[in-house]
N, C-alpha and C positions, 0 to 999 in steps of 0.2 A: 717230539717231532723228529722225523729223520728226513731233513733236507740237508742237502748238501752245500760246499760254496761255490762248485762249478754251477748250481744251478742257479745261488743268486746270481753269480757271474752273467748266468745268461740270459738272467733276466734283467738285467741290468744294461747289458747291453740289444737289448730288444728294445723298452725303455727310451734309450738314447735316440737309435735306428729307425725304430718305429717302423720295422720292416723285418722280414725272418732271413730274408737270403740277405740280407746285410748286417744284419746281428751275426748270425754265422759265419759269414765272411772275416768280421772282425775278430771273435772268436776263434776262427782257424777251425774251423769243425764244417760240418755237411749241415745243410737245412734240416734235412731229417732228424739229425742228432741233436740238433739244437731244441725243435719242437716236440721233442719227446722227452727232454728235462723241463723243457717249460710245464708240459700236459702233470710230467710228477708231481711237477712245485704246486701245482692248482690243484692238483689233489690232496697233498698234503696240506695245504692251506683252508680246503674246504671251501672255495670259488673263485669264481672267472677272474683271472690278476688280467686280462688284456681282449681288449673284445675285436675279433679280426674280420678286417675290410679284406678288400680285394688289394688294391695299392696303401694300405695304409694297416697301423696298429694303433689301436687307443687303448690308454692306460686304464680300469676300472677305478672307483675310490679306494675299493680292498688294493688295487694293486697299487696305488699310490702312497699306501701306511705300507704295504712289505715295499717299496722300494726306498721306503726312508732307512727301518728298520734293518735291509739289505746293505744299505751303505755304511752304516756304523758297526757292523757285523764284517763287511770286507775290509774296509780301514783297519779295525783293529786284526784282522787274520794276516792283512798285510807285516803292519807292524809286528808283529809275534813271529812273524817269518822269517823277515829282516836281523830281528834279534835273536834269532837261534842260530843266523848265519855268522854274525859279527862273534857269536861266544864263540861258536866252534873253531874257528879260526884264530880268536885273535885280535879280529881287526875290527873298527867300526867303517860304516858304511855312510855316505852321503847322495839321496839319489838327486839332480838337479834339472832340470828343463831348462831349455832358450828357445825362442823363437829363432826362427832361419836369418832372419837379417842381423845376429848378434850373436850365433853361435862362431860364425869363420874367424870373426876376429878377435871375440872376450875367450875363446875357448884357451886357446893356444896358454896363454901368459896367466889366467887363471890355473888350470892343471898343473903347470910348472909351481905357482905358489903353494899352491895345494900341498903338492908332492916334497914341497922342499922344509914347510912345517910340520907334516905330520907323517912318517913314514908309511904309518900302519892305516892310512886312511885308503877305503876304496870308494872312488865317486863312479854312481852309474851317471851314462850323459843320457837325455833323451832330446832331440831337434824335433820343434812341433811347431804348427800354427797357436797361436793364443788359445783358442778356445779348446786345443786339445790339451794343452798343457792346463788349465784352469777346470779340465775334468778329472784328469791327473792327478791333482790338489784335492781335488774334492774327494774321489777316494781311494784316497792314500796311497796311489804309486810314485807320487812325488815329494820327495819334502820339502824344496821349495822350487822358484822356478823364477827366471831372470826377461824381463817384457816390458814393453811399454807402460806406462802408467796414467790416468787409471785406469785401474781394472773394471773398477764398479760392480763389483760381487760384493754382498757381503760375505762375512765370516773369513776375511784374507786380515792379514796383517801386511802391510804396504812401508817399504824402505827403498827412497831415494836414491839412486846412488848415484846418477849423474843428467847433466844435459847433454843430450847429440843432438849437434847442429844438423841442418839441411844444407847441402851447398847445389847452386845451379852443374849440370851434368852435362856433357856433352865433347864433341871433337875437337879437338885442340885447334883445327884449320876454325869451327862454326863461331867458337867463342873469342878466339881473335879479330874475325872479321865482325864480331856484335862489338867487342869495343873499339876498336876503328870509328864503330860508326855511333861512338857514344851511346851506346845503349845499355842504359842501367835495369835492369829486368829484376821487378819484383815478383813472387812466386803468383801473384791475381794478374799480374801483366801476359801469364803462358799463354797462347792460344790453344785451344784443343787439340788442333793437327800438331802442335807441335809435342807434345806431352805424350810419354811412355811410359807406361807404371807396370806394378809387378799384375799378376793373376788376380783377379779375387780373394778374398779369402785372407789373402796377407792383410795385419794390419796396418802396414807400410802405405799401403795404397791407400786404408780409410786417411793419414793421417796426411797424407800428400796434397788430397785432396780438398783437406778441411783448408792447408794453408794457402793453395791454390786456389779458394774461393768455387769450386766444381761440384757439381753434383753428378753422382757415381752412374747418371744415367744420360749423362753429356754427349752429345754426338759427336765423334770423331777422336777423341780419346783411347789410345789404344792399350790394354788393361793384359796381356796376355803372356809378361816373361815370366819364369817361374823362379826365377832365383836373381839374386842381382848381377853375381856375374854374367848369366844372360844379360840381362838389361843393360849392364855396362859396354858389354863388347859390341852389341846395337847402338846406343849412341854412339860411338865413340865409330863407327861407320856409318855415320853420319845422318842415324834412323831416328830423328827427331832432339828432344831435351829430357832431361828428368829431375827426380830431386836424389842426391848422394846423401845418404848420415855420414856424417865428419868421421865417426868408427869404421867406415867402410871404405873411404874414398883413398886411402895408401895403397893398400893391397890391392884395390880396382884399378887403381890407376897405374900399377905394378905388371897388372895383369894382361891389362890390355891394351894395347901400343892405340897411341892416338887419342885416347880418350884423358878429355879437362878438367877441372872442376874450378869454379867461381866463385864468390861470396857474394847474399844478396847484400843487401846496404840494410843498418839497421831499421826497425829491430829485426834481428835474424830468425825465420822459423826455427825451431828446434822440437823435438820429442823428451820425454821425460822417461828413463833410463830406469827399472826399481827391481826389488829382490820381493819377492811374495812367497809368505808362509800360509799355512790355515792356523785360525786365529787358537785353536785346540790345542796344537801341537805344542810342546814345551820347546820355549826356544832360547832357554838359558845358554850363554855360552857359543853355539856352532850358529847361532842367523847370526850374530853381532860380528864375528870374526869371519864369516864367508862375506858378509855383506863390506867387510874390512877388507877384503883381495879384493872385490869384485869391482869398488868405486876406485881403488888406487891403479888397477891393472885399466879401466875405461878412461880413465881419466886422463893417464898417460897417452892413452892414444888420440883422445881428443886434443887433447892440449897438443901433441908434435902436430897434426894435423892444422893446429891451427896458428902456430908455426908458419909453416910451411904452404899454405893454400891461402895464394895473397888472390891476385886475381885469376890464376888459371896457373895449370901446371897440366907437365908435356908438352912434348912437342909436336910441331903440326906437321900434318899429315903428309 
């Protein structure tokens, strides 16, 4: 058989897309270029791998065994890539993922440790939502990837590496005048109008809302920042409350003049912190010592943060 990997590639992500002008898109290629490796591949394969809608693509059974087949074929083209690059050089590589709410602040002091053990190490970074990084994993452009926990996939290997608290969020003037007025604010005490969470899609926001007691289709809940420093610099102008991870709330609060943070009373919400491999991947040696920076460099910053974040910090407005 002469198929190619650009064209499992792109069947692969057609697949995912389950659309050609968005498979292509992801791909970086023209619709046309796209549907015309696909049409090879099915000819190669000898039948229909995707039977096409007008708005929609659906997988065939044929095309559901090439896209298993597909995947262990690109993981390992991957990995043989990788390692043609590491000999020619020299150097080995490590590629990593974070999700967006944990790369601003583990990145920093992680790369430093990184860099300061191994000279010859080169770490790709990649900043993704969860589920882009846990496709990443799947095949093989990440070797591990740093997220909430859990995952709930199988075939991951799952490592702890810390607790990030939740802390109430808002403007130094709002949070002063709530304790004045004695009010102890559990995170099911929010009202909807007052609550500000990221866009969709993060999982910040499922996890906000779990401890919030909310359902994601609450009326008056406003779901639209796309990063926390947005969100931050909004409360903290006085556009309602939020939840802070204890990892984030220095530099937010660094960031942006005016803006608080709280502790609820216990027990304290918090999220679970972890390092993810695939269960495949040999991980003698570099998960135990990255997942060993990676809780000592979080850890640090959780613990000054909590330190330092008695009942609000900054000052008011």
């Amino acid at each position: 058989m002469n198929f190619t990997l650009r064209q499992l590639r792109y069947f692969k992500a057609l697949c995912l897309h389950r659309n050609f002008g968005r498979a292509a898109e992801a791909c970086h290629v023209s619709q046309p270029a796209l549907s015309v490796q696909i049409k090879a591949l099915e000819d190669i394969i000898g039948g229909a791998l995707v039977e096409r809608h007008a708005r929609d693509v659906l997988v065939t059974p044929l095309g559901r065994q090439v896209l298993a087949q597909a995947g262990a074929i690109l993981d390992a083209a991957n990995g043989l890539d990788r390692l043609a690059r590491d000999h020619g050089d020299g150097r080995r590589s490590l590629s990593l993922g974070l999700i967006p709410t944990l790369a601003p602040y583990l990145l920093p002091g992680t790369l430093a440790e990184l860099r300061a053990g191994d000279l010859q190490l080169t770490v790709e970074v990649r900043e993704a939502r969860t589920e882009r990084l846990l496709e990443a994993l799947r095949d093989g452009s990440l070797d591990a990837a740093v997220l909430a926990l859990p995952t709930g996939v199988d075939g991951l290997i799952e490592e702890e590496l810390f607790e990030d608290r939740f802390l109430l969020a808002g403007s130094a003037s709002r949070l002063t005048q709530m304790r004045s007025e004695a009010q102890i604010l559990r995170p099911s005490d929010l009202r909807t109008h007052q609550l500000l969470l990221l866009e969709d899609g993060h999982c910040l926001t499922d996890q906000a809302l779990e401890v919030c007691g909310r359902e994601r289709s609450g009326a008056g809940i406003n779901m639209g920042a796309g990063s926390l420093g947005t969100l931050s610099r909004l409360v903290a102008a006085g556009f309602g409350l939020t939840l802070m991870p204890e990892l984030a709330a220095r530099s937010e609060c660094d960031a942006s003049r005016g803006l608080a943070v709280q502790r609820f009373p216990e027990p304290e919400p918090f999220r679970r912190i972890g390092l993810v491999r695939r269960a495949a991947t040999d991980g003698t040696g570099w998960f135990a010592d990255l997942a060993a920076v990676l809780r000592s460099v979080g850890r640090d910053i959780v613990e000054e943060a909590r330190h330092e974040n008695g009942p609000a910090t900054g000052e008011p407005e």
